[in-house]
C-alpha positions in Angstrom: 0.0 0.0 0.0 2.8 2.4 1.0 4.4 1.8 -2.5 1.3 2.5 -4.3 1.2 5.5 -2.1 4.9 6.7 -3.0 4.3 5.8 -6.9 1.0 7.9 -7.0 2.9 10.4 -5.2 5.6 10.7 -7.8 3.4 10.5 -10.6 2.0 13.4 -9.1 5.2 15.5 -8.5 6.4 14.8 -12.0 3.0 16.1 -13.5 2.9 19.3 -11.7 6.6 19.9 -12.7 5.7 19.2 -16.4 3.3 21.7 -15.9 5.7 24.0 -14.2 8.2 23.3 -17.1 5.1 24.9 -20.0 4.4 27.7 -18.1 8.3 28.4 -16.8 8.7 28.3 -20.7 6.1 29.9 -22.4 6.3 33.2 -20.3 9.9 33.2 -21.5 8.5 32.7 -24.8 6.4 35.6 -24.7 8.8 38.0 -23.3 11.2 37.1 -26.0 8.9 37.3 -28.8 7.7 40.8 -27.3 11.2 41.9 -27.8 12.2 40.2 -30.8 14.9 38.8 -29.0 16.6 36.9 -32.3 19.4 35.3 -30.1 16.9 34.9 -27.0 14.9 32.9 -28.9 17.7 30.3 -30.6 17.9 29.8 -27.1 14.4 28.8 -26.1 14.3 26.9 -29.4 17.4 24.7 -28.3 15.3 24.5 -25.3 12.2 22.8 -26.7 13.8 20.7 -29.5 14.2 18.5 -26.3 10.0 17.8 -25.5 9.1 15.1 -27.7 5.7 13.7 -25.6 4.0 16.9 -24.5 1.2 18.2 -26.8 1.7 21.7 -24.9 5.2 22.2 -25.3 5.4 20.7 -28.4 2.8 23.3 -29.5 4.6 26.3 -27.8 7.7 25.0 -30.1 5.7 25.3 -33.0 4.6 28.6 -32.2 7.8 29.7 -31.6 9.5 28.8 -34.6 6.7 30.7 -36.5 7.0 33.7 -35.1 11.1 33.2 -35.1 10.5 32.7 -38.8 7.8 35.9 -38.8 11.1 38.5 -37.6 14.1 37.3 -36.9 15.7 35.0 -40.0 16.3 36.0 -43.7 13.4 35.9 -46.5 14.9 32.8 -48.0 14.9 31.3 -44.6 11.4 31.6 -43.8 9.6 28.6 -45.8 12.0 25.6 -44.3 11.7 27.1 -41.0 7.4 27.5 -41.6 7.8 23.5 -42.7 9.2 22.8 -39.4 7.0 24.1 -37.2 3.6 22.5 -39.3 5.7 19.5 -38.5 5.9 20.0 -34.9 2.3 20.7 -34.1 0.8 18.0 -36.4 2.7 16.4 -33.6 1.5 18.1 -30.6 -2.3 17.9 -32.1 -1.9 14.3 -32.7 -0.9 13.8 -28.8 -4.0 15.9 -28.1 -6.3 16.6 -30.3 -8.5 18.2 -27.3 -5.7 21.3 -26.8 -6.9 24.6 -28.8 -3.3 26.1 -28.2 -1.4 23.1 -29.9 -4.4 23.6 -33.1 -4.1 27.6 -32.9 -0.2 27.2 -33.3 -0.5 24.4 -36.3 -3.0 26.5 -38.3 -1.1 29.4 -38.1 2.3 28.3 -39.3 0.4 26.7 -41.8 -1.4 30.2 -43.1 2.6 31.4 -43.1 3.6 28.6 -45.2 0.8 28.6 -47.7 2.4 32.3 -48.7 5.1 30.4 -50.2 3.2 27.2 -51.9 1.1 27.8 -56.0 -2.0 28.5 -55.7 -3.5 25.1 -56.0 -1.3 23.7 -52.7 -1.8 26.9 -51.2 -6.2 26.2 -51.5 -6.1 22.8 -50.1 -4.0 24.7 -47.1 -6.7 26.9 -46.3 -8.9 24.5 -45.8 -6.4 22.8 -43.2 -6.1 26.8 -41.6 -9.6 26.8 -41.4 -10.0 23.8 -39.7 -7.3 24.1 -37.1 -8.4 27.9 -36.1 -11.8 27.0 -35.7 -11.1 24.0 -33.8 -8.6 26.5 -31.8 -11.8 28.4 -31.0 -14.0 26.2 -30.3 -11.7 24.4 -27.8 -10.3 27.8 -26.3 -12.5 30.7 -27.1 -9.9 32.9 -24.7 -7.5 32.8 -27.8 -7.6 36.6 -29.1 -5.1 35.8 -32.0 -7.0 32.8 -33.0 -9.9 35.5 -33.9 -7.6 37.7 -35.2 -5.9 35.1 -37.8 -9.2 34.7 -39.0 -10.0 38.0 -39.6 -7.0 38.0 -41.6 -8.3 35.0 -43.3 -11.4 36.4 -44.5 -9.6 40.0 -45.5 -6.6 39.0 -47.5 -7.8 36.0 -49.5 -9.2 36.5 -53.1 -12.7 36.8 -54.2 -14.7 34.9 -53.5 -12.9 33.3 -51.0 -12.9 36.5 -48.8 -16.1 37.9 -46.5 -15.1 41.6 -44.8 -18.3 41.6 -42.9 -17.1 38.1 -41.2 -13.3 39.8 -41.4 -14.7 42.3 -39.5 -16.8 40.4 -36.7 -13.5 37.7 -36.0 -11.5 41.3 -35.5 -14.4 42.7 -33.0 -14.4 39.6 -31.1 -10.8 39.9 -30.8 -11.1 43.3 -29.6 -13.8 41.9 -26.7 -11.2 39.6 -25.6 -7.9 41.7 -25.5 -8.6 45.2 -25.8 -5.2 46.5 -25.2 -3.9 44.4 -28.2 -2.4 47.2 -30.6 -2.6 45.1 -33.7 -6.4 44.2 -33.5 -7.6 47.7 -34.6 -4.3 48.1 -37.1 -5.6 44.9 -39.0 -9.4 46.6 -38.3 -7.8 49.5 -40.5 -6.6 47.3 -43.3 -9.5 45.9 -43.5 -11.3 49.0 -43.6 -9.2 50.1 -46.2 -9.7 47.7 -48.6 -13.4 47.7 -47.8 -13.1 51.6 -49.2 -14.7 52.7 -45.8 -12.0 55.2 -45.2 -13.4 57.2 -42.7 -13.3 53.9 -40.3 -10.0 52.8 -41.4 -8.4 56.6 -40.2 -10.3 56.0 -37.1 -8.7 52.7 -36.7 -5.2 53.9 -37.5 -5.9 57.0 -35.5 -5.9 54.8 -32.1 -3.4 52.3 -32.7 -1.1 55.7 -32.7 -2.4 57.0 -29.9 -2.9 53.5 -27.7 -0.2 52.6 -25.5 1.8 49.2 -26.4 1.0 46.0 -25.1 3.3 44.1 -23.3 3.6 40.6 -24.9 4.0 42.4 -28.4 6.2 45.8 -27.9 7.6 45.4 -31.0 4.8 44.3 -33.1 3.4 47.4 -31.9 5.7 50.0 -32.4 5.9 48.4 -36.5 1.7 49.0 -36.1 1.9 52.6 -35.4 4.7 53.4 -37.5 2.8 51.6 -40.3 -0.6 53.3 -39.1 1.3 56.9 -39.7 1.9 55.3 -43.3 -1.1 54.3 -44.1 -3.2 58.0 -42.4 -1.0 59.8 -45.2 -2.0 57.7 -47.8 -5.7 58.1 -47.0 -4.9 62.1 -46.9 
């Protein structure tokens, strides 16, 4: 009985440092992605490359390399890197096909990879996005940039594959959920643009300037309102 005791024990203590071990890791994550940290983040990577069993971590390493890919390697490096990380959370999805983050970080490094595929590869990947975002939301409605990759989704691909009115509700949703997040009303002021409701889109662009930066994307931010000034002068 006192075995079974000590083994349960254990099982328990290993569980709760796994846990640990995610969370330790992704807040590391996010104050390195914040920063762009290029040499921070070859770090972290040569950190996860070592989970092979955990659906969570694998999934953080997934949505770390995208976002490595996103700012901090060469054009030319960006597809292999993309490849890898669809790789790494098919992986964490297939050990749980129950966690929304390990599905939000598959579908989108596989919207950033279908940038570099022909058109025809590219359409059977948007079906895959779709699936794997929705699923994200569905599982883990808390997941802001879930909403706000498909508002993207429904903005930037061609007729008729594209809906602004849908664009616009994933971005609103977004907006409910994290209010503070700069880049919500930046991409609201694309899609305004595009929509040709300019007055909206200056009013979107107008705030991201004047909002203060959030901080698990300062840098994503500041490139927001410097492209924001860009884009009021072209509306002028």
């Amino acid at each position: 009985m006192k075995r079974r005791i000590i083994i349960l024990f254990l099982v328990l203590a290993f569980s709760f440092v796994y846990a640990e071990g995610f969370t330790k890791l992704y807040e590391e994550f996010k104050v390195i992605n914040s920063y762009h940290n290029v040499e921070g983040m070859k770090s972290l990577l040569g950190k996860l490359e070592k989970y092979t069993d955990d659906s969570s971590i694998l999934a953080l390493y997934c949505n770390a390399l995208t976002e490595y890919a996103n700012w901090g390697v060469k054009d030319e490096e960006k597809e292999s890197i993309y490849s890898k990380a669809v790789e790494i959370g098919e992986k964490a999805v297939s050990l749980d096909p129950n966690n929304g983050y390990a599905h939000y970080s598959l579908g989108a490094a596989i919207g950033r990879l279908a940038q570099y595929k022909g058109i025809v590869s590219s359409l059977f990947m948007l079906g895959d996005f779709d699936e794997h975002i929705k699923k994200a939301i569905e599982l883990d409605p808390s997941l802001y940039t879930a909403y706000i990759a498909m508002g993207m989704r429904y903005r930037d691909v061609p007729w008729p594959m594209n809906n602004y009115k849908k664009s616009e509700e994933y971005f609103f949703k977004a907006a409910e959920i994290e209010p503070e997040y700069v880049n919500t009303y930046y991409e609201l002021g694309v899609l305004y643009k595009v929509w040709k409701k300019y007055d909206k889109a200056k009013d979107m662009f107008e705030k991201v300037i004047k909002m203060p930066l959030h901080p698990d994307w300062i840098e994503q931010g500041k490139e927001a309102k410097e492209n924001s000034k860009k884009e009021l002068n072209d509306l002028k």
